[in-house]
C-alpha positions as CSV (number, residue, x, y, z in Angstrom):
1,X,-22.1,18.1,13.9
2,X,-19.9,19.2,11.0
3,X,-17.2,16.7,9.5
4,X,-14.8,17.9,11.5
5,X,-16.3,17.7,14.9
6,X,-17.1,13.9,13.8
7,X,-13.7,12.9,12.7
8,X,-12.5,14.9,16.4
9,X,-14.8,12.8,18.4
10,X,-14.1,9.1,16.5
11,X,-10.7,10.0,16.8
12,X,-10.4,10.8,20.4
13,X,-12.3,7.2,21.4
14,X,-9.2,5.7,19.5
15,X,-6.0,4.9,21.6
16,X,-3.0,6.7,20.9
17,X,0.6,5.4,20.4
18,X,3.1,6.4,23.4
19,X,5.0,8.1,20.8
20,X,5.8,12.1,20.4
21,X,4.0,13.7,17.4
22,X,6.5,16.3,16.6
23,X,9.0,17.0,13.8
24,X,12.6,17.0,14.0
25,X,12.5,20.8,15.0
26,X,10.1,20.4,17.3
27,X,7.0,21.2,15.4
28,X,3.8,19.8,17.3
29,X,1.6,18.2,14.2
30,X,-1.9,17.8,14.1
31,X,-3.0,14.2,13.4
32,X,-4.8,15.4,10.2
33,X,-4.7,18.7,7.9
34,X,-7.9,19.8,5.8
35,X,-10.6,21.8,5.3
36,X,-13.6,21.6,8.2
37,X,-15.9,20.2,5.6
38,X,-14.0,18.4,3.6
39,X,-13.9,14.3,4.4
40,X,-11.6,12.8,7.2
41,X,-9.8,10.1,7.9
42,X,-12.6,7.3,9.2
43,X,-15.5,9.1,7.2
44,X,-16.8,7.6,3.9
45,X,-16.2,7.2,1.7
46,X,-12.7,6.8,2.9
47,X,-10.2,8.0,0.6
48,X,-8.2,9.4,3.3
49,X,-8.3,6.1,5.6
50,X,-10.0,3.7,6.9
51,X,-9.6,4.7,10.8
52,X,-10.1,8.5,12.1
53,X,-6.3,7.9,13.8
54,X,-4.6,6.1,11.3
55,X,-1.1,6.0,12.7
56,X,-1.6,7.5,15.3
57,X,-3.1,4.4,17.1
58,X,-1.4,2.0,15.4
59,X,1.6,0.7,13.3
60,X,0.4,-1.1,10.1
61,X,1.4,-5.0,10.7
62,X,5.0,-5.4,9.4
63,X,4.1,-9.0,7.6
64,X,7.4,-10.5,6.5
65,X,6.6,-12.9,3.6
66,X,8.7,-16.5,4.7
67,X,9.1,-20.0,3.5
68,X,11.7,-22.2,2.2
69,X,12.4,-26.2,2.3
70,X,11.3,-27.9,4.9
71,X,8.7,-27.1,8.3
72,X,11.4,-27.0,9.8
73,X,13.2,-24.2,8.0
74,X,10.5,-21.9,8.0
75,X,10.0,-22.2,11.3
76,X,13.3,-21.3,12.2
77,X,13.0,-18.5,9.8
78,X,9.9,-17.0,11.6
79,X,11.3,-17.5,14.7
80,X,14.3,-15.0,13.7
81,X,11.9,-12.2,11.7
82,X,9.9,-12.1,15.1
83,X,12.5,-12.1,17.1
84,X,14.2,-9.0,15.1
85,X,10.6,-6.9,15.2
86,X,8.0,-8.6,12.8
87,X,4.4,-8.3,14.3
88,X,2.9,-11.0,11.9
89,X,3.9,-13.8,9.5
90,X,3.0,-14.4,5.9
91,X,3.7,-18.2,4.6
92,X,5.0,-19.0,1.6
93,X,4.0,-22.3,0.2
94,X,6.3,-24.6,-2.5
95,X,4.8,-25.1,-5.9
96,X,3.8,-28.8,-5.1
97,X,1.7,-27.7,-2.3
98,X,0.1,-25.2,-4.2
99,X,-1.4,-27.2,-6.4
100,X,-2.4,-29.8,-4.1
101,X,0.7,-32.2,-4.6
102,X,2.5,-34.4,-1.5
103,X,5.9,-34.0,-1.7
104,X,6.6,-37.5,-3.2
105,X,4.3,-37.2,-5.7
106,X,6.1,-37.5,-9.7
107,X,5.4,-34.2,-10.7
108,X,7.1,-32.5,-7.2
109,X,10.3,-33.7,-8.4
110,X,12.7,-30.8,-8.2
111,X,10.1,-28.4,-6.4
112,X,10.2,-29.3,-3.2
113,X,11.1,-26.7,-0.9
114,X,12.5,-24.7,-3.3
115,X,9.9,-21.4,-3.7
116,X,8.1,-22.0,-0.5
117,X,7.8,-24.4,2.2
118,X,6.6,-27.9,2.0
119,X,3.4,-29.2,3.7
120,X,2.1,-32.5,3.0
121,X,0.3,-33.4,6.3
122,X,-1.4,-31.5,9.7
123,X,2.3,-32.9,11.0
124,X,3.9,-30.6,8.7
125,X,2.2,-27.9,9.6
126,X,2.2,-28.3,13.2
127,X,6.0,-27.9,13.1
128,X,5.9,-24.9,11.2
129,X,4.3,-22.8,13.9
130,X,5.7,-25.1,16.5
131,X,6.3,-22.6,19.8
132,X,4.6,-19.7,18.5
133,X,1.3,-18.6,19.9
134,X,-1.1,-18.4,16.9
135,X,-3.6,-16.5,19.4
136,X,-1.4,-13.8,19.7
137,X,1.1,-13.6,16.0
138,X,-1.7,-13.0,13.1
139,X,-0.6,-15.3,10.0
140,X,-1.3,-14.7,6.3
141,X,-1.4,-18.0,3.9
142,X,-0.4,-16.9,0.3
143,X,-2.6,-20.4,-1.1
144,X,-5.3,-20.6,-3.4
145,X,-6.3,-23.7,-5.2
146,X,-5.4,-25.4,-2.2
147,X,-6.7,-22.9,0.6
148,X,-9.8,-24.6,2.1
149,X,-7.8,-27.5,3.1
150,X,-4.4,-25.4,4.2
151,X,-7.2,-23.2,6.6
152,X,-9.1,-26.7,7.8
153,X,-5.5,-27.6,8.3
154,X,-4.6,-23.9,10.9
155,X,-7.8,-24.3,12.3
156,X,-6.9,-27.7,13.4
157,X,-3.6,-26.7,14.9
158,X,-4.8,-24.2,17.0
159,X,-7.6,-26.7,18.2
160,X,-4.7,-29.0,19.0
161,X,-2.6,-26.4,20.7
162,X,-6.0,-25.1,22.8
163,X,-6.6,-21.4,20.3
164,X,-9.7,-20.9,20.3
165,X,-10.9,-19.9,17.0
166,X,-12.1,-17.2,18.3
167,X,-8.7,-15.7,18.7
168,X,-7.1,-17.4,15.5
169,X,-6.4,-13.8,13.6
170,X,-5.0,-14.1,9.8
171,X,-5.6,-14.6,6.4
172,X,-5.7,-16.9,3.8
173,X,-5.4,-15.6,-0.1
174,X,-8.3,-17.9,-1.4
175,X,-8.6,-15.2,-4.3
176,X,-9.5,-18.2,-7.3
177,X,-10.3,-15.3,-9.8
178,X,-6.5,-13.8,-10.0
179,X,-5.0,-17.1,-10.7
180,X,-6.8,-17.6,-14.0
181,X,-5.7,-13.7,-14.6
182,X,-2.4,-13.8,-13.7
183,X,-1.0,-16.5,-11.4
184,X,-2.1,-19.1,-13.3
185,X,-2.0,-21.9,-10.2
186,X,-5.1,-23.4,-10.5
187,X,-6.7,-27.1,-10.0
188,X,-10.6,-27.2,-10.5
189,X,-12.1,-24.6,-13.7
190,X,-13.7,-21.0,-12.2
191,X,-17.2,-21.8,-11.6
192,X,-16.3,-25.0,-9.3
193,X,-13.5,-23.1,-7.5
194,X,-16.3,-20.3,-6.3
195,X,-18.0,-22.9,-4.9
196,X,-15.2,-23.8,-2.7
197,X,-14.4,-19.9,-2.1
198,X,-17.3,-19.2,-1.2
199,X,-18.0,-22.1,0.9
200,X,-14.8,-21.1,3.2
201,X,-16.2,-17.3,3.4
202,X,-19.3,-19.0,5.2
203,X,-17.1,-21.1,7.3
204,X,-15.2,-18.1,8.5
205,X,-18.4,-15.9,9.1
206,X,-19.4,-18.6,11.6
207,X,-16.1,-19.8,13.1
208,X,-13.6,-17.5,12.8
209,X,-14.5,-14.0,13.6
210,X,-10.9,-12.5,13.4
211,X,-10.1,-14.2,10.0
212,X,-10.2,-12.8,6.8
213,X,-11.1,-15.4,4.6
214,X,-10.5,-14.0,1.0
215,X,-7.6,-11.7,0.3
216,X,-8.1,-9.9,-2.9
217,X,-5.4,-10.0,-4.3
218,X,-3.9,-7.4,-7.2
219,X,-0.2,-8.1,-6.0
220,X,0.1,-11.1,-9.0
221,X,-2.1,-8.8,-11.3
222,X,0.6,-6.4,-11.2
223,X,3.3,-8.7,-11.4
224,X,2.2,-10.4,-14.8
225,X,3.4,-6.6,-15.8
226,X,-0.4,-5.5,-15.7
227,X,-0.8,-1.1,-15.2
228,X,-1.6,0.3,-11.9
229,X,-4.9,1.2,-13.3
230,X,-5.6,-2.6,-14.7
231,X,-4.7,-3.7,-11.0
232,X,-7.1,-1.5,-9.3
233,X,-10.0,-2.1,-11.5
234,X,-9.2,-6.0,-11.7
235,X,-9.0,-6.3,-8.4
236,X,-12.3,-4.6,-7.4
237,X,-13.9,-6.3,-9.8
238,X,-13.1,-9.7,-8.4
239,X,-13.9,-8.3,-4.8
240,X,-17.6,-7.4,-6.1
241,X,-17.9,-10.9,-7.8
242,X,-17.2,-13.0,-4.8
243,X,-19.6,-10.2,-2.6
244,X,-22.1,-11.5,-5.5
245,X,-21.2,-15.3,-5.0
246,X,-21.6,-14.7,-1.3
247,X,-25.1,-12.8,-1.6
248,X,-26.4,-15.9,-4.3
249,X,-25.0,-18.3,-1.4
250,X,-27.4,-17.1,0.9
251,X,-25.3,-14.5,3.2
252,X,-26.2,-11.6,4.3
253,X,-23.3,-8.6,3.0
254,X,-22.7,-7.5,6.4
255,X,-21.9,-10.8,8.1
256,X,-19.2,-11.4,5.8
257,X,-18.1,-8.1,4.0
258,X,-16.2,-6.9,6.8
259,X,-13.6,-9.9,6.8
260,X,-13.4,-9.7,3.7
261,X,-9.4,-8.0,2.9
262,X,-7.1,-7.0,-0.2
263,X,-3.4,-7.4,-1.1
264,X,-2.0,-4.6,-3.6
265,X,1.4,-4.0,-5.0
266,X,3.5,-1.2,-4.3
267,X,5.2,-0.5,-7.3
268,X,7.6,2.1,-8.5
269,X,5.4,4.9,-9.9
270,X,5.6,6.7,-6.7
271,X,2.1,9.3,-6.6
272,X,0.3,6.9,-9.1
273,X,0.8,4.2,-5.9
274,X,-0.4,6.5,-3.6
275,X,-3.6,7.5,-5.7
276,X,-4.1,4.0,-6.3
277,X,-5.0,3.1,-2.7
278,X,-7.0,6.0,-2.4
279,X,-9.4,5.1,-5.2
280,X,-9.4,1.6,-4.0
281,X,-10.8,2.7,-0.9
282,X,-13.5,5.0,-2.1
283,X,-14.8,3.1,-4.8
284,X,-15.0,-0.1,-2.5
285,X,-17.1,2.0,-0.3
286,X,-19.4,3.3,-3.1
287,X,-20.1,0.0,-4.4
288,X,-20.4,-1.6,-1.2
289,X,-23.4,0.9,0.1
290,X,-24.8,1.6,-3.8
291,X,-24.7,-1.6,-5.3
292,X,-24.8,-4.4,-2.3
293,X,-26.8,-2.2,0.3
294,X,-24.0,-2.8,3.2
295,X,-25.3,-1.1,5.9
296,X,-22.1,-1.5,8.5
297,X,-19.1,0.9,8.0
298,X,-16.8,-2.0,8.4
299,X,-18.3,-3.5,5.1
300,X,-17.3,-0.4,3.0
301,X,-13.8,-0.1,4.8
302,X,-11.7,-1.1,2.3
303,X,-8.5,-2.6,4.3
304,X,-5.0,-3.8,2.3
305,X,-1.8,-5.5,2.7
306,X,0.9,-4.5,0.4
307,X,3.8,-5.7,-1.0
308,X,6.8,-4.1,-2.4
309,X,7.1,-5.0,-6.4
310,X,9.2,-8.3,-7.2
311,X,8.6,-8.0,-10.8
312,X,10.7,-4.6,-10.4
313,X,13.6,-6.3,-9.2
314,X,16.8,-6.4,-10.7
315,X,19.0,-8.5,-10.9
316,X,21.9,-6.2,-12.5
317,X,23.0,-4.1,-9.3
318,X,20.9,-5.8,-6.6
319,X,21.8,-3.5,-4.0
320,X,20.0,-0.6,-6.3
321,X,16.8,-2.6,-5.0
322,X,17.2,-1.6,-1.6
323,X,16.6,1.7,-2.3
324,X,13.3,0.7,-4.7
325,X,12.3,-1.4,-2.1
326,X,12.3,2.0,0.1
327,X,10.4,3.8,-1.7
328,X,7.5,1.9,-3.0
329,X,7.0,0.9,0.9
330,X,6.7,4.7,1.6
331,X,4.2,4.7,-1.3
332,X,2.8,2.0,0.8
333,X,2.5,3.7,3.8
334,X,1.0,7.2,2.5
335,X,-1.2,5.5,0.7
336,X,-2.9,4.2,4.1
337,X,-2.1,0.5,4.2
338,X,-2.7,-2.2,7.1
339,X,0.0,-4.4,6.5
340,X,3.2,-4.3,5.0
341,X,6.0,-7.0,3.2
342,X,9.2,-5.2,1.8
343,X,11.2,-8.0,-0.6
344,X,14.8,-8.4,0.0
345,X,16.9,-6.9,-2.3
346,X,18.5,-10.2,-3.5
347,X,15.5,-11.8,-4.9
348,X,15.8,-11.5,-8.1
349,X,18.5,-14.2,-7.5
350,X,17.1,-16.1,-4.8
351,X,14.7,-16.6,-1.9
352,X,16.5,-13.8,0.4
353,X,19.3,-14.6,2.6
354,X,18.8,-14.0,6.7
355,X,20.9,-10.7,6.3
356,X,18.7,-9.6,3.1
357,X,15.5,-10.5,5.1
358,X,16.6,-8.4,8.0
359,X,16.9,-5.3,5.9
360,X,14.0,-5.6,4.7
361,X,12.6,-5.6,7.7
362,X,14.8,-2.8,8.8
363,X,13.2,-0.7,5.7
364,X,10.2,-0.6,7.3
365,X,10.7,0.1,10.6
366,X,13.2,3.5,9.5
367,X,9.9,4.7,7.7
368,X,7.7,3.8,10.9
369,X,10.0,5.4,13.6
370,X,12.3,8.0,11.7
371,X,10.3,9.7,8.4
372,X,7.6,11.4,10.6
373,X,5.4,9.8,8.0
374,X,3.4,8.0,10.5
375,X,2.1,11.1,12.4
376,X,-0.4,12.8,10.2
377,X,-2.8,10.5,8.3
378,X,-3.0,11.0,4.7
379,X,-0.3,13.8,4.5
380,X,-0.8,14.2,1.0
381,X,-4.6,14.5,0.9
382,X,-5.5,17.6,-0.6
383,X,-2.5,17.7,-3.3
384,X,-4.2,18.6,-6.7
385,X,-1.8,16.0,-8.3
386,X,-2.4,13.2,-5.8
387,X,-6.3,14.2,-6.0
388,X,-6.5,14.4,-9.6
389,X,-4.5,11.5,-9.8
390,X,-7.0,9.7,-7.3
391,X,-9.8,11.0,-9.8
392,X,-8.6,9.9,-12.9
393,X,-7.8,6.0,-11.5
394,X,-11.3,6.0,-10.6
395,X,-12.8,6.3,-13.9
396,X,-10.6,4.0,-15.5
397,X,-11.8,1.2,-13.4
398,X,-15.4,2.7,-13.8
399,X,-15.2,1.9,-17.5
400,X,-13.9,-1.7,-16.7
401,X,-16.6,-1.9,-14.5
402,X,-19.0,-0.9,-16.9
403,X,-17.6,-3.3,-19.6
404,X,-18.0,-6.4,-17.2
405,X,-21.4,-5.1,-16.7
406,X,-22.7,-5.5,-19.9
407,X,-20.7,-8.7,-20.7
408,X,-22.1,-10.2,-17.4
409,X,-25.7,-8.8,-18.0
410,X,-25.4,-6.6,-15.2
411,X,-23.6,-9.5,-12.8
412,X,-20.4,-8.5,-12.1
413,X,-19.7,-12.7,-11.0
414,X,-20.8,-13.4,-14.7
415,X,-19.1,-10.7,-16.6
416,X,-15.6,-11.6,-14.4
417,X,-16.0,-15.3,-15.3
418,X,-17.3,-15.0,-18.8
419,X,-14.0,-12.6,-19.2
420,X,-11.7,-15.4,-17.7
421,X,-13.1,-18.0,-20.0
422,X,-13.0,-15.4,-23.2
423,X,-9.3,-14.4,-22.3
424,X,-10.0,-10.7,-22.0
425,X,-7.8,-10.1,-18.9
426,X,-5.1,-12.0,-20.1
427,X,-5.4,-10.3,-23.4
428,X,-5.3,-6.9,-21.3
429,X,-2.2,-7.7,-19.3
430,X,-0.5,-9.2,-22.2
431,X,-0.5,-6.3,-24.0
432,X,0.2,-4.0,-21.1
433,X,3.5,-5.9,-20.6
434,X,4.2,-5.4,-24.0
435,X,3.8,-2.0,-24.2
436,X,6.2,-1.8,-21.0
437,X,8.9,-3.8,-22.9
438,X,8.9,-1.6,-26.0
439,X,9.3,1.7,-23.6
440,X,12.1,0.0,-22.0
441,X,13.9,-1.1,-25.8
442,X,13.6,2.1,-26.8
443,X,15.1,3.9,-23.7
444,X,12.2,6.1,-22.9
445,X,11.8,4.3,-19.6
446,X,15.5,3.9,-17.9
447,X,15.4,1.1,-15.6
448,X,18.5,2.0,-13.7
449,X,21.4,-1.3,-14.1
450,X,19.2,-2.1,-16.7
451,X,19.0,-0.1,-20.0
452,X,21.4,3.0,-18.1
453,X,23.8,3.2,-15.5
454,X,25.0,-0.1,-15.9
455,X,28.5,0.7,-14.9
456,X,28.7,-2.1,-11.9
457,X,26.5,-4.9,-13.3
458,X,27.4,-8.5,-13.2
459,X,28.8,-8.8,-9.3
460,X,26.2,-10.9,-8.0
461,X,25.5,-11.2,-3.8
462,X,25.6,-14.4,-1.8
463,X,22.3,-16.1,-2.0
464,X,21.1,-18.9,-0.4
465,X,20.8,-22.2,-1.9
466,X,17.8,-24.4,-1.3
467,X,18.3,-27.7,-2.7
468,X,15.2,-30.3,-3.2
469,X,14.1,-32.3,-0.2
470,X,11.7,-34.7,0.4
471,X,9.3,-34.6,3.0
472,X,11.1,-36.4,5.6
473,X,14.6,-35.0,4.8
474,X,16.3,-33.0,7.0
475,X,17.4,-29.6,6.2
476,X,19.5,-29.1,2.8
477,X,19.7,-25.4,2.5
478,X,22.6,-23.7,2.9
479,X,24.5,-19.9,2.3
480,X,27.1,-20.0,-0.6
């Protein structure tokens, strides 16, 4: 059977969405374009997707990133975002709980709610998904240090609520590596903290079949003003050293490889997004067969959540963001992701009010139900810029690979870690970011509100105002 006739027959097995596939003129589309023997959606090693219907079948997850002073806020707070059309939740956690602090604890003073919600106790969490059905609403958990005990903590709430873990669907971040390369919210040194990572992959391999138990993350890479090319190859590069802890642990690649997930930014650089994903995809799926000797497809299917760039953000014109905001979740979407948060455009004030969350939210759904984008997977596969582009990402994290190679004597795990403790990826990203800053002082990137077109700057939006609480307190936050 050719490449075609295989893509035709995986793609007919999948169920499609009651929707009409046509342009605005009435065009019927096809739900791919290419060459007969040129690689499909759903084939490997898939730069093109990792489903043969993409879009077709289904939405990608619009995962709302929530979570603000107490349980009880957030809770209210997911309760609106699913009411107005979000088909997951992603949790935001304070800075005390993310490193492992109760609320009442000296060094919480003043953090408390404020960047995320509080939870001290299984109490605490129980109210935060208090009345939703965590069999049915898939959650993401944007923790680290502290992400054994926040998942021991979920796992216990839907025991108490009669889930079975069977059907508890989600994620938790538990990606250790990042946060000495970027994040920098860490408790326990790396070594120590792989233990722990890898000890909750094996947890989830037997427990939790719908959980993804790692995301691998390049979101925070990015945002410590790393390239897109540094994000890609950073990111892999951490996925293929905790495959490697997994393997030395005793597990077997395919009982664990196919839960295992990513979460990339979706920045401005519109095609150099798009090509981003792309490679990410293929090179997971070379490595994965080549170097780890996965045998299941589902093990070389690289699958992503994205999120729309903070760190481009501004805070001069805030309403400017909306339209970034727009455009790096199309990015998004070409590029093939599962899952999708779009910040509110009044973040680089503030967490986002209700109004500002909503339109985020609204972002998304105008590019799922009124671009067309959704009806042809990969619409830009076969553009010689987007492939080129694809190309030339790929080699760039081939010689990163290469260099951890050698300094990990042919471990990828030892070359990642002994680049953590030597500094090299903060080195990188450092300079990165400074390189960024000069291009920006001297004008030759414009940064609209920023270094041109400022006519309009200093009216700032409403924002909403989260003043510390303690544990027990009720509510303080309020819209001024």
């Amino acid at each position: 059977m050719d490449r075609r006739g295989a893509w035709h027959e995986a793609f007919e097995t999948a169920p499609s969405r009651d929707a009409v596939f046509d342009t605005m003129s009435g065009v019927a589309l096809d739900p791919v374009y290419g060459p007969d023997d040129g690689e499909f959606p759903g084939q490997w090693p898939y730069t093109r997707g990792p489903h043969a219907s993409m879009y077709r079948s289904k939405l990608w997850t619009m995962r709302q990133f929530a979570g603000f002073g107490t349980a009880e806020d957030t809770n209210q707070r997911f309760r609106q975002l699913l009411s107005a059309g979000s088909s997951g939740l992603s949790t935001a956690f304070d800075m005390p709980t993310l490193l492992g602090c109760d609320s009442d604890h000296q060094l919480a003073l003043g953090e408390v709610g404020r960047a995320g919600v509080a939870v001290d106790t299984l109490a605490d969490l129980e109210i935060l998904f208090d009345g939703i059905d965590l069999g049915s609403v898939t959650t993401s958990m944007t923790i680290n240090s502290a992400a054994p005990t926040l998942l021991a903590m979920y796992v216990a709430v839907g025991d108490k609520t009669g889930v079975p873990r069977a059907r508890l669907g989600g994620t938790i971040q538990n990606d250790i590596l990042k946060e000495y390369q970027a994040k920098k919210e860490f408790i326990f040194p790396p070594r120590p903290s792989m233990r722990l990572v890898t000890d909750a992959i094996r947890f989830a391999s037997a427990e939790l079949p719908r959980w993804h138990p790692v995301s691998i993350s390049g979101y925070h890479i990015r945002e410590a003003d790393s390239t897109a090319a540094q994000e890609l190859a950073f990111t892999l590069a951490n996925g293929f050293a905790y495959v490697e802890s997994a393997i030395k642990a005793g597990l077997a690649v395919d009982d664990f490889a196919p839960r295992l997930s990513f979460f990339f930014n979706a920045h401005i650089d519109f095609f150099e997004e798009i090509a981003k994903y792309r490679a990410a995809r293929r090179i997971w799926a070379r490595w994965m067969r080549d170097e780890y000797g996965a045998l299941d497809p589902r093990s070389m299917q690289l699958r992503f959540h994205t999120q729309t760039a903070g760190v481009s953000l501004t805070a001069q014109q805030p309403e400017i963001n909306i339209a970034r905001v727009a455009l790096e979740a199309l990015a998004a979407v070409l590029g093939g992701t599962q899952s999708l948060h779009t910040d509110a455009f009044d973040e680089a004030h503030a967490l986002p009010t209700e109004q500002a969350a909503r339109i985020a939210l609204r972002t998304q759904q105008v590019i799922a139900h009124e671009t067309g984008t959704v009806n042809v997977a990969d619409p830009l596969g076969g553009s010689w810029f987007v492939e080129e582009l694809t190309d030339e990402l790929e080699r760039r994290a081939e010689t990163t690979f290469a260099y951890l190679g050698r300094l990990g004597g042919g471990s990828m795990l030892d070359g990642v870690i002994d680049a953590i403790e030597q500094g090299w990826f903060q080195s990188e990203i450092a300079d990165a970011s400074y390189d960024f800053q000069r291009r920006l002082d001297a004008g030759t990137f414009v940064l609209v509100g920023v270094n041109g077109y400022t006519e309009g700057d200093g009216i700032a939006p409403s924002t909403l105002s989260i003043d510390p609480v303690s544990r027990n307190a009720n509510s303080l936050a309020s819209p001024r």
